[in-house]
C-alpha positions, -999 to +999 in steps of 0.1 A: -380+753-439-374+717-452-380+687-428-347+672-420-346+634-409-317+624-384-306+598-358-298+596-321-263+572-315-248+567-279-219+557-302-190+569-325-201+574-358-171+587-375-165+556-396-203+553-409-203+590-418-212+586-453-227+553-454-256+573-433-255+603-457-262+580-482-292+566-464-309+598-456-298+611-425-295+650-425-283+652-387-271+634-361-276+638-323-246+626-303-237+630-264-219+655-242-214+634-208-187+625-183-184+589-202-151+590-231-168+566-253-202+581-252-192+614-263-188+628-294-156+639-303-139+669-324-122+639-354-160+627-351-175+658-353-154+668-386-164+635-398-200+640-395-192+675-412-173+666-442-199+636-451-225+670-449-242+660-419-253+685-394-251+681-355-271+681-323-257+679-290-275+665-262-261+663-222-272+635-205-256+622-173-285+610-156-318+625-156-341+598-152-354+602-116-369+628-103-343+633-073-314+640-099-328+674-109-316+705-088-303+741-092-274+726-083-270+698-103-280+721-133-252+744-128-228+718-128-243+699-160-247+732-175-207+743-168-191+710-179-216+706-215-205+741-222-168+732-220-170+699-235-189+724-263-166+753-262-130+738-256-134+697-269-160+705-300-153+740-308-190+739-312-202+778-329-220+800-313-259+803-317-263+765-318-280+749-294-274+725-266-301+697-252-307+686-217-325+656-213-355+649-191-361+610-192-390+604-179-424+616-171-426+647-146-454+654-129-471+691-134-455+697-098-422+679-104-418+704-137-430+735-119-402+727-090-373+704-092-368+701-131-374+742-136-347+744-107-329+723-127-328+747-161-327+778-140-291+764-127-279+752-165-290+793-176-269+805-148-240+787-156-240+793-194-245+835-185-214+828-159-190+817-191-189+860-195-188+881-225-170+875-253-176+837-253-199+814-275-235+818-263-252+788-269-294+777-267-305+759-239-327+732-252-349+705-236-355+672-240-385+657-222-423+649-227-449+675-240-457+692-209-421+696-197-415+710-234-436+738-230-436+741-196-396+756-196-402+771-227-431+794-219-408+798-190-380+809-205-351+779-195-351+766-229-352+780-267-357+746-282-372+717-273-375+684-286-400+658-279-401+623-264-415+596-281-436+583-254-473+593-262-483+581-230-462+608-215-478+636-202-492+663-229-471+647-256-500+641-279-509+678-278-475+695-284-468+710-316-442+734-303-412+712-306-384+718-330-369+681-330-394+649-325-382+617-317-397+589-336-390+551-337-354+530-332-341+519-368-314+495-380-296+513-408-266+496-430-234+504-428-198+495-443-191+455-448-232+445-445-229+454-403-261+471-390-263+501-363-293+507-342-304+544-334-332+560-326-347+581-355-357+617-352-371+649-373-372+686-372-403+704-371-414+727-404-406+765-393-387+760-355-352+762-359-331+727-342-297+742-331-276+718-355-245+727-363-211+721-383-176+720-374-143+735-393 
């Protein structure tokens, strides 16, 4: 498999579609969350599309505290990114959706609170029934959280932090998306974005999609 290069935006990208193309980018990763302008939306989503750039969707409502992470609190995250993926995006089936652990877990915080967490986004992706688009639980998160819900079974995909201090992020391989350093790319009229850049990983599959 060929090494893709994308970008992480908490921001519309519709209108720098191709200026993006142009510079590289093979993906971009844009949000599912409860926040309208954060989101990625279906006019953005064909955007990205016809300019030939893949997708990544990644969930993120909070997760940067320890106390966010529950059964509970997976179930719902994991009930309202499958809608927004199923009935906003029209997102196809087999791709993959990312749930972001932002910060540094402890071997005891992964093992109870933030598996909880993944356990309760599985059950409520299994709950949308048969017949309906099955999509990959992915995590984002440091290198020991990573493996840690993969080996466990909570997540197909994961993709890794770029925080080397975080814990076992220097000795995980397994990843299939790595985040690397913030950019400033150039866009329409000489204006600059800033994203965060990020890569696949040679032979694990990412979960990127397209749109009709």
């Amino acid at each position: 498999m060929v090494v893709l290069t994308g970008l992480k935006a908490p921001f519309e990208l519709t209108q720098h579609a191709i200026a993006i193309k142009q510079q590289g980018i093979d993906f971009a990763i844009r949000y599912y969350s409860h926040q309208a302008g954060k989101s990625l939306s279906l006019a953005e989503a064909r955007s990205l599309t016809d300019a030939s750039i893949q997708i990544g969707a990644l969930w993120q409502a909070g997760g940067d505290h320890l106390n966010y992470f529950s059964r509970a609190q997976g179930c719902a995250d994991g009930a309202a990114a499958y809608l927004m993926a199923q009935s906003v995006i029209t997102q196809p089936s087999g791709s993959a959706i990312y749930f972001a652990v932002d910060f540094n877990p402890s071997d005891e915080a992964i093992a109870g609170p933030v598996s909880a967490y993944f356990e309760g986004i599985n059950q409520a992706f299994r709950a949308a029934g048969p017949g309906e688009p099955k999509y990959q639980v992915g995590v984002y998160g440091s290198g020991a959280c990573c493996e840690a819900m993969v080996l466990k079974g909570l997540a197909a995909l994961s993709w890794l932090s770029p925080s080397p201090e975080y814990h076992g992020s220097r000795d995980y391989v397994g990843f299939s998306l790595k985040q690397l350093a913030a950019a400033s790319l150039l866009v329409d009229d000489g204006k600059r974005i800033s994203v965060d850049l990020t890569r696949t990983n040679d032979g694990y599959p990412a979960g990127l999609f397209r749109v009709l």
